[in-house]
C-alpha positions as CSV (number, residue, x, y, z in Angstrom):
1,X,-3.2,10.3,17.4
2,X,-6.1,8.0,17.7
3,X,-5.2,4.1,17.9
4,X,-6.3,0.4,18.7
5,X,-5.3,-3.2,19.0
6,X,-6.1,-6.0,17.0
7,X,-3.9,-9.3,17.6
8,X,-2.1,-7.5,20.6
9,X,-0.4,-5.3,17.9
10,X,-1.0,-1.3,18.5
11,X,-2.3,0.5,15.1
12,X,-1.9,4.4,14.4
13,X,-4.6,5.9,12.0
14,X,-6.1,9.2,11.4
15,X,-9.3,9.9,10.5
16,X,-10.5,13.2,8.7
17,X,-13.0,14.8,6.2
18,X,-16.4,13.6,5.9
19,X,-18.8,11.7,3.2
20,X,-17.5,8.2,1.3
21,X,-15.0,6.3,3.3
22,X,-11.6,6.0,1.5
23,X,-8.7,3.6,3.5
24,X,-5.2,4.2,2.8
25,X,-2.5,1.7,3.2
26,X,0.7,3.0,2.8
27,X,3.8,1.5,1.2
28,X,7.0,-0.3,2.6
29,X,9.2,1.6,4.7
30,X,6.6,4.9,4.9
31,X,4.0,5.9,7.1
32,X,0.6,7.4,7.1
33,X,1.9,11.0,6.5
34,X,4.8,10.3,4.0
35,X,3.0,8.6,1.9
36,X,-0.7,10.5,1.9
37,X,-0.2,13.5,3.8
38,X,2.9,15.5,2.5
39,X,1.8,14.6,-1.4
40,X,-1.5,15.9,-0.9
41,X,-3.6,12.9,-1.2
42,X,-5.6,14.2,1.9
43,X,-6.6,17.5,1.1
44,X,-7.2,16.3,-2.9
45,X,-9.7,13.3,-1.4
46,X,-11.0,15.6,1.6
47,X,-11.9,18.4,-1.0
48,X,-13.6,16.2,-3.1
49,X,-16.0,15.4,-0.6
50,X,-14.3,12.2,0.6
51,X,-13.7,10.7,4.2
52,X,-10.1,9.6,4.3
53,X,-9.0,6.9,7.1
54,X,-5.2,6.3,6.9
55,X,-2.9,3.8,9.2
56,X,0.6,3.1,9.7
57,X,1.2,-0.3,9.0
58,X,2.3,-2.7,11.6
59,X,6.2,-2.2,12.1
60,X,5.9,1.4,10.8
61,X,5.4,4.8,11.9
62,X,3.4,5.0,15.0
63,X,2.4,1.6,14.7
64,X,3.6,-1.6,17.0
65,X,7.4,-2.5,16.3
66,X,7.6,-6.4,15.5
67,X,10.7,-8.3,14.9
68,X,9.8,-11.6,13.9
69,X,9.1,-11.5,9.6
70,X,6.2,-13.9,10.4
71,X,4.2,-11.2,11.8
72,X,4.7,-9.4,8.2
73,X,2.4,-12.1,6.2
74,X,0.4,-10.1,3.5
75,X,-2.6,-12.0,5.0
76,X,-2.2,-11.2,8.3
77,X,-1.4,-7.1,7.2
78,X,-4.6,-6.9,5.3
79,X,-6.0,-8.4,9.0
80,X,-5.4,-5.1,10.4
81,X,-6.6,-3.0,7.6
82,X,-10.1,-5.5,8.0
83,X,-10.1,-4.9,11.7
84,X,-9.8,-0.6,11.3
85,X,-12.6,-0.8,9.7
86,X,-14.2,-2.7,12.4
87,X,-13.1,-0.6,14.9
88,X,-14.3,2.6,13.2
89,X,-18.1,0.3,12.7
90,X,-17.4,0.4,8.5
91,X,-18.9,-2.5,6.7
92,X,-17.4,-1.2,3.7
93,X,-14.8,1.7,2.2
94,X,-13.0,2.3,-0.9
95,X,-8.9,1.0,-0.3
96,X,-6.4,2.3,-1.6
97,X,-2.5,1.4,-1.3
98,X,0.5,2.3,-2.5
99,X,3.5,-1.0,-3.7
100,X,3.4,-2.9,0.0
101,X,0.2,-1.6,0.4
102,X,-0.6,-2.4,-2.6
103,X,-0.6,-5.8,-1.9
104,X,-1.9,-6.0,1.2
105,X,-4.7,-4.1,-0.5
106,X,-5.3,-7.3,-2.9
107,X,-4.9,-9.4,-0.3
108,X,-7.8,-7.9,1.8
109,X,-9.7,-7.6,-1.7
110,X,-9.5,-11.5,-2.3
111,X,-10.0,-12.1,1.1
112,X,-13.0,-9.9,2.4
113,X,-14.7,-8.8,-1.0
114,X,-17.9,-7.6,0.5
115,X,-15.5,-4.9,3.1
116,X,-13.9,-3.4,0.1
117,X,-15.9,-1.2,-2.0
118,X,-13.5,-0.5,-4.9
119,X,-9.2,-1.1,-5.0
120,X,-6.7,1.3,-6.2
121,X,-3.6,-0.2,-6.2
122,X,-1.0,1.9,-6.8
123,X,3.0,1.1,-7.4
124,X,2.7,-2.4,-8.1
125,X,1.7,-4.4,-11.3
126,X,2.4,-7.7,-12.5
127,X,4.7,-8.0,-9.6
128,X,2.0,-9.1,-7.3
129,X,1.9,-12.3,-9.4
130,X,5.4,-13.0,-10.8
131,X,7.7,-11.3,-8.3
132,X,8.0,-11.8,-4.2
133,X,8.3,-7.9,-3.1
134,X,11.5,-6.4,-2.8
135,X,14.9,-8.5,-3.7
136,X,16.6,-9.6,-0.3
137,X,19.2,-7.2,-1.0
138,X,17.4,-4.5,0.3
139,X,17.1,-6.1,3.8
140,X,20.7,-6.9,4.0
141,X,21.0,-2.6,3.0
142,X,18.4,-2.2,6.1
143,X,20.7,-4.3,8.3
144,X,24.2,-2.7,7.1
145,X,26.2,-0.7,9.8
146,X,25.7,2.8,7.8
147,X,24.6,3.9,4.9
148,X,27.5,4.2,3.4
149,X,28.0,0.5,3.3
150,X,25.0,-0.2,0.8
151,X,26.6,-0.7,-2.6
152,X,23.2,-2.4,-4.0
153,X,21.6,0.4,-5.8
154,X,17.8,-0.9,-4.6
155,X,19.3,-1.3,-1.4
156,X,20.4,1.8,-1.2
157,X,17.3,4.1,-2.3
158,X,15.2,2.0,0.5
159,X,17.9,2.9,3.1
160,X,18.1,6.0,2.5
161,X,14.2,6.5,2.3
162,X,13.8,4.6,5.5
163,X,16.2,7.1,7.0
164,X,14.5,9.8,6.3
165,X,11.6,8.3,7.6
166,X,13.2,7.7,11.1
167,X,11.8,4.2,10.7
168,X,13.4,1.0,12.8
169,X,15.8,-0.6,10.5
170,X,15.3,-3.8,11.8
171,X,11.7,-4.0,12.1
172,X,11.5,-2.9,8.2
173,X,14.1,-5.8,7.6
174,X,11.7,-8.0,8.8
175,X,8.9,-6.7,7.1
176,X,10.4,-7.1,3.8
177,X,11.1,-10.7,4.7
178,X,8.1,-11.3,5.9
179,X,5.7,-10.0,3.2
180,X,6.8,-11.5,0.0
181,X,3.9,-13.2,-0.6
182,X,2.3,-13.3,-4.0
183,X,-0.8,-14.2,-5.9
184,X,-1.9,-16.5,-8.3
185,X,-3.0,-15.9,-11.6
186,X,-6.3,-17.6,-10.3
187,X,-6.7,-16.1,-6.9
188,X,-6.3,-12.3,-9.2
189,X,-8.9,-13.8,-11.4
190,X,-11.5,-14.7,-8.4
191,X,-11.0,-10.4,-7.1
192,X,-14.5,-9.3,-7.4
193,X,-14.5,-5.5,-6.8
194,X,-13.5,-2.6,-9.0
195,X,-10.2,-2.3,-9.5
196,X,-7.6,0.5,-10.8
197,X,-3.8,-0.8,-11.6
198,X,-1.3,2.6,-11.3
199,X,1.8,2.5,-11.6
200,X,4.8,5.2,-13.3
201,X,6.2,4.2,-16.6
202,X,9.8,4.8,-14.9
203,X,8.9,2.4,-11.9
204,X,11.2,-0.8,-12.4
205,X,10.1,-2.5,-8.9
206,X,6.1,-2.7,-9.6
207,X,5.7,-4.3,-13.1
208,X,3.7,-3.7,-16.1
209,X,0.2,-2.3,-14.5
210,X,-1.5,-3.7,-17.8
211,X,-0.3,-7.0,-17.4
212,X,-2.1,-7.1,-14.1
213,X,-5.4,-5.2,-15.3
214,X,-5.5,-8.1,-17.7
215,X,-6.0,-10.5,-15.2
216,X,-8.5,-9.0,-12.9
217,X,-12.3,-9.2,-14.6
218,X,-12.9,-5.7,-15.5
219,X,-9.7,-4.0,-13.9
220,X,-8.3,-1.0,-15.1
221,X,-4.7,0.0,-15.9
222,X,-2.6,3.8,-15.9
223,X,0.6,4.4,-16.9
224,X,1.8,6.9,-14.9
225,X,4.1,9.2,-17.0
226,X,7.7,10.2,-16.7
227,X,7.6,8.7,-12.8
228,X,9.6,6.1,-11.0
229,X,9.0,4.3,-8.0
230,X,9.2,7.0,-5.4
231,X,8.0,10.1,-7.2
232,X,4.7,8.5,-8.6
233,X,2.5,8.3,-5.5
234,X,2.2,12.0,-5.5
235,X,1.7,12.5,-9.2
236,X,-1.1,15.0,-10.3
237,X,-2.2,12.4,-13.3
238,X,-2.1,9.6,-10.5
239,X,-4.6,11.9,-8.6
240,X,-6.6,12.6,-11.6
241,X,-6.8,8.9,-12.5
242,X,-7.9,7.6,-9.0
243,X,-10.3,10.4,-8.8
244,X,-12.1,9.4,-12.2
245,X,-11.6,5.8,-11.3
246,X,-13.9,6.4,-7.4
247,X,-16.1,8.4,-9.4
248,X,-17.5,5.9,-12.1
249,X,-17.1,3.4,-10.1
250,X,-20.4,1.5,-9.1
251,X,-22.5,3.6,-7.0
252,X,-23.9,0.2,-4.9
């Protein structure tokens, strides 16, 4: 698995297909492969003709375990995702994330306008303005003894999911902690690329996509049907939609 450093921290990525670079930055308490790989997102962006560069995000997967939340700043997250690029000698790509990425995603956006060719930004809506992340409840279910010990419903789901994962409890406690910044009505306002707002009509953690659309010029929203939270990042409609979306998107 190929990997660098940037900021003394160790970053996992893959790097596959070939043509119009496409960066995906996964969500909270996933990795590269749970999130892209096993719903398909590779092979539908590979076949249609797209270069796709994935990481695992600092304190995930593969990626340098850190256990202090102020390594977890949105800013410093969408650092890394600048810095792969760097590394791999892109000036520019199409980004793509999914909640957490999501927002490091608009972070990176707002921050280096002229690296990011178009955003997708998947599983989180109005939430990146009027909401800090994930309550503090699901840190506390990260932290708890078992399992079995989460009565917070949230909690729970993100337990269990980070279980499965095999991820480091308490480096994704301090993650959540650590990256619960938001953004300003007028920093969305002053995002300058293309922008597509996805999120499942089910999904009660993101917020309303359109809300969001609204206040980025020219952004566009999708309702993702009939999903939730979890089950909408592999969706065929969201494929569909991000597909059309990097398709009419400005050729420049």
């Amino acid at each position: 698995m190929p990997r660098f450093t940037h900021d003394e921290v160790e970053i996992a990525f893959f790097d596959e297909g070939e043509g119009e670079p496409i960066v995906l930055v996964h969500g909270f308490a996933s990795t590269k492969e749970v999130n892209w790989v096993f719903p398909g997102w590779v092979t539908t962006l590979t076949r249609a003709g797209r270069r796709v560069i994935a990481l695992d995000n600092r304190g995930h997967g593969e990626s340098s375990k850190l256990y202090d939340p102020a390594a977890y700043h949105s800013s410093i997250m969408a650092e890394d995702v600048r810095a792969l690029l760097d590394h791999l000698g892109l000036g520019r790509a199409d980004v793509m994330g999914y909640s957490m990425g999501a927002r490091i995603t608009a972070f990176l956006a707002l921050a280096h306008p002229e690296r990011v060719r178009s955003a997708v930004l998947g599983g989180l809506g109005i939430r990146l303005v009027d909401g800090v992340g994930l309550p503090e409840t699901v840190a506390q279910a990260l932290e708890a003894p078992t399992l079995a010990d989460v009565s917070d419903p949230t909690g729970y789901m993100f337990r269990a999911f980070a279980e499965q994962t095999r991820s480091d409890l308490r480096a994704l406690a301090a993650c959540m902690r650590g990256s619960r910044q938001t953004l300003s009505r007028s920093e969305v306002g002053r995002i300058a690329v293309p922008v597509l707002v996805a999120v499942g009509s089910k999904d009660p953690v993101a917020g309303s996509p359109e809300q969001l659309a609204a206040l980025i010029p020219g952004a566009q929203s999708l309702t993702i049907p009939g999903r939730d939270h979890m089950l909408a990042v592999g969706d065929r409609a969201f494929k569909a939609g991000v597909l059309g979306f990097l398709a009419q998107r400005p050729q420049v």
